[in-house]
C-alpha positions in Angstrom: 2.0 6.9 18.7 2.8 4.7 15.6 1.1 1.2 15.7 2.4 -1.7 14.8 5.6 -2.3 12.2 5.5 -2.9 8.7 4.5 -6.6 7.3 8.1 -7.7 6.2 8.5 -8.0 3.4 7.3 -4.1 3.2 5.5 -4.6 -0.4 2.1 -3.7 -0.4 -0.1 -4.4 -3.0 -3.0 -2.3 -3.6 -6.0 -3.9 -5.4 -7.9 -2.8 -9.1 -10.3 -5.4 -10.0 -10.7 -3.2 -13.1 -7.1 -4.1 -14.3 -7.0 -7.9 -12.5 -6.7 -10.5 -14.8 -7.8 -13.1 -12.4 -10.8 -12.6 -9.5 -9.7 -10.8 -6.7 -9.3 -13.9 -4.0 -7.4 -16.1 -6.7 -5.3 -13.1 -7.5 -4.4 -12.7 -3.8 -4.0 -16.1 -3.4 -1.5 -16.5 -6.2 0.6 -13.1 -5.2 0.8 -13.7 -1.2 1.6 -17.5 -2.6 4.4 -15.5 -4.5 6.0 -14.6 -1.3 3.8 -10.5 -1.0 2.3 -10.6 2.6 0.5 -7.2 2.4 -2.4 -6.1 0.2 -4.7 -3.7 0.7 -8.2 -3.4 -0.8 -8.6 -0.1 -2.8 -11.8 -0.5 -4.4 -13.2 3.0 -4.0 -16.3 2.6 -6.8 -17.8 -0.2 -4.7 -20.9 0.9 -2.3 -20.1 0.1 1.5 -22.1 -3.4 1.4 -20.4 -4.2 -1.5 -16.5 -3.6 0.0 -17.5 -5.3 3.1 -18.2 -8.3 1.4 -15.2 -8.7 -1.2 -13.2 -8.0 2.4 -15.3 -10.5 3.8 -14.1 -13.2 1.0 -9.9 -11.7 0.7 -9.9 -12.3 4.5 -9.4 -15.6 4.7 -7.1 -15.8 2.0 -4.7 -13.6 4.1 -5.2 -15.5 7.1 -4.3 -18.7 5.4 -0.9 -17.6 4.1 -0.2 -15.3 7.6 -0.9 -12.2 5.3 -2.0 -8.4 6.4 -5.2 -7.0 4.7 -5.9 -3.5 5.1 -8.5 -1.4 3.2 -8.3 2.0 1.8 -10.6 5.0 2.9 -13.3 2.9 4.9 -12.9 2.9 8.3 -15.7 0.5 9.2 -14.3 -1.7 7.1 -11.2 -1.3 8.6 -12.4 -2.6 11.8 -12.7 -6.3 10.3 -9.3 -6.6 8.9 -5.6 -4.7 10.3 -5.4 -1.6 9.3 -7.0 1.4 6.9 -5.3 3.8 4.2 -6.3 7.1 4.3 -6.2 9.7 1.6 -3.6 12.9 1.9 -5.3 16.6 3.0 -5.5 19.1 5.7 -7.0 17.1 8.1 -4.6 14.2 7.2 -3.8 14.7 11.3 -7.5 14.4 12.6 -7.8 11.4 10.4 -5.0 9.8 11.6 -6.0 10.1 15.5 -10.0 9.2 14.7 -8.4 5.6 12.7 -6.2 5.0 15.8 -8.8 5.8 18.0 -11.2 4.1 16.4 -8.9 0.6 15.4 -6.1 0.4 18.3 -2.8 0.3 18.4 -2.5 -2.8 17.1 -3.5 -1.0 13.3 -1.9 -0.2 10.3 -2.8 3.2 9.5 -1.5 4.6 6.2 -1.6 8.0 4.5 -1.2 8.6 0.5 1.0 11.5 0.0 2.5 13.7 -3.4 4.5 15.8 -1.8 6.9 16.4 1.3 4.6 18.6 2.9 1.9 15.9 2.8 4.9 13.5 4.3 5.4 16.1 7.0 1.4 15.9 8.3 1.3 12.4 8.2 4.7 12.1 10.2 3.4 14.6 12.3 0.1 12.8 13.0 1.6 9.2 14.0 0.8 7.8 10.9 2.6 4.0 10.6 4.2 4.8 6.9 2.9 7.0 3.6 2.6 5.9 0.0 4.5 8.3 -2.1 4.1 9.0 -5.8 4.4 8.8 -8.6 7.5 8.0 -8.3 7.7 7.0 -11.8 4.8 7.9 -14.5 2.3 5.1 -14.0 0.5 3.0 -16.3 -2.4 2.4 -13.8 -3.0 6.4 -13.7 -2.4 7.2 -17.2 -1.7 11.3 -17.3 -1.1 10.8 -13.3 1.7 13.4 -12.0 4.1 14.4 -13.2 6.8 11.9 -11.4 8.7 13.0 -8.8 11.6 10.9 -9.0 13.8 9.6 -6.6 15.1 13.4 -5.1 11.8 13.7 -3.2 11.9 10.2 -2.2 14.6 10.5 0.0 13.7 14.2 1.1 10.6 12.4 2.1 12.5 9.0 3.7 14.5 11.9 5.9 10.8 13.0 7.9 10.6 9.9 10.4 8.0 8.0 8.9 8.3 4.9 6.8 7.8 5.9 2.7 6.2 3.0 0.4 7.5 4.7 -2.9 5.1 3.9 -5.3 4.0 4.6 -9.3 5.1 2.9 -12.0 7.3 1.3 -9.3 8.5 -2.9 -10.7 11.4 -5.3 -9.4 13.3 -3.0 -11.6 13.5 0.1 -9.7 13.6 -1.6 -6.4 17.2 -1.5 -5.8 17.2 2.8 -6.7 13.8 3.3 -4.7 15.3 1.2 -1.4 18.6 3.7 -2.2 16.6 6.8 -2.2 15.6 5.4 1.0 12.1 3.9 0.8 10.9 1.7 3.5 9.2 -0.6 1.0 7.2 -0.4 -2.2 3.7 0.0 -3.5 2.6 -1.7 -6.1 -0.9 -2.2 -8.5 -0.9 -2.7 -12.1 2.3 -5.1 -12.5 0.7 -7.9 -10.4 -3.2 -6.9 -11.0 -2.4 -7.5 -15.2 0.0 -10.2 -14.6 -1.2 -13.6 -16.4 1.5 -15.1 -13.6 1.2 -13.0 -10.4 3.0 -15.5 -8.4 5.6 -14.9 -10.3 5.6 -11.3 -10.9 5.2 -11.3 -6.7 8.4 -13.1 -6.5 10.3 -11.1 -8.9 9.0 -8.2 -6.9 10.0 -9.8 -3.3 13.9 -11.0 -4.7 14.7 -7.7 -5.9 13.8 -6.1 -2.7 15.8 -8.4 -0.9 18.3 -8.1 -3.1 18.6 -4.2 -3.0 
């Protein structure tokens, strides 16, 4: 079963310290200041130590502005903040039950997804929402694709399962992304290379709202 509902607003921000103009914390900081209340730490290149301690230091950032961290791929990591993103495959269903066995019910657990049939296994699996994408081409993943658009977005929206649309997603497709029928957005490079992510966090939560 599904665990808990999506942080409202539904905007997650996923982390690149290689594209952040500002330290991960103060960039945090700064966005969940902005009005994000999601963020998840992506930071795949980092050994387990390593991730466990940047965690250790975004924590209490989130806990101070009543924000959800989850972290991508690490599920021991996973068990010291809300929740863990999992990447898309075959045993996207065995994934699924080992993170909610492993976390509770209480957990955000997340799949990334290209494709319906990747929407379908997570769905399938009791996964709390998917990240799909690219929606749009992507200047985070430069050659990254090719976008779907917004047709399999709402094929995808239609499977019972909350879709974050997300690549090359900005506060300007927000309104045709929450049409297509996405549950929220997914968002990296616009607020990681922001000189101003507070503001670019804001943009990003007004447009939502205003979809």
């Amino acid at each position: 079963m599904p665990g808990r509902p999506l942080p409202s607003p539904p905007l997650l921000l996923i982390t690149d310290r290689a594209q952040a103009r500002l330290p991960l914390p103060a960039l945090l900081d700064a966005a969940f200041a902005g009005g994000l209340r999601w963020a998840s730490l992506r930071e795949k290149d980092l050994d387990p130590a390593a991730r466990r301690d940047l965690l250790a230091a975004l924590l209490p950032v989130a806990r101070r502005h009543g924000a959800v961290l989850t972290v991508h791929a690490d599920l021991d990591a996973a068990r010291l903040c809300d929740g863990l993103h999992l990447p898309d495959g075959p045993h996207a269903d065995a994934d699924v039950a080992t993170a909610r066995a492993a976390l509770g019910p209480a957990a955000l657990v997340g799949v990334s997804c290209h494709d319906r049939a990747g929407v379908a296994r997570a769905a399938a699996a009791g996964a709390d929402y998917v990240t799909l994408g690219p929606v749009r081409l992507t200047a985070s993943k430069p050659g990254y694709g090719p976008a779907l658009g917004f047709g399999p977005l709402r094929d995808a929206a239609a499977l019972g399962v909350p879709v974050l649309a997300l690549g090359g997603v900005d506060a300007g497709c927000a309104g045709d992304c929450r049409a297509a029928g996405a549950a929220g957005l997914a968002v990296m490079g616009g607020p990681m290379r922001a000189a101003d992510p507070a503001a670019e966090a804001r943009a990003l939560v007004a447009a939502w709202a205003a979809a």
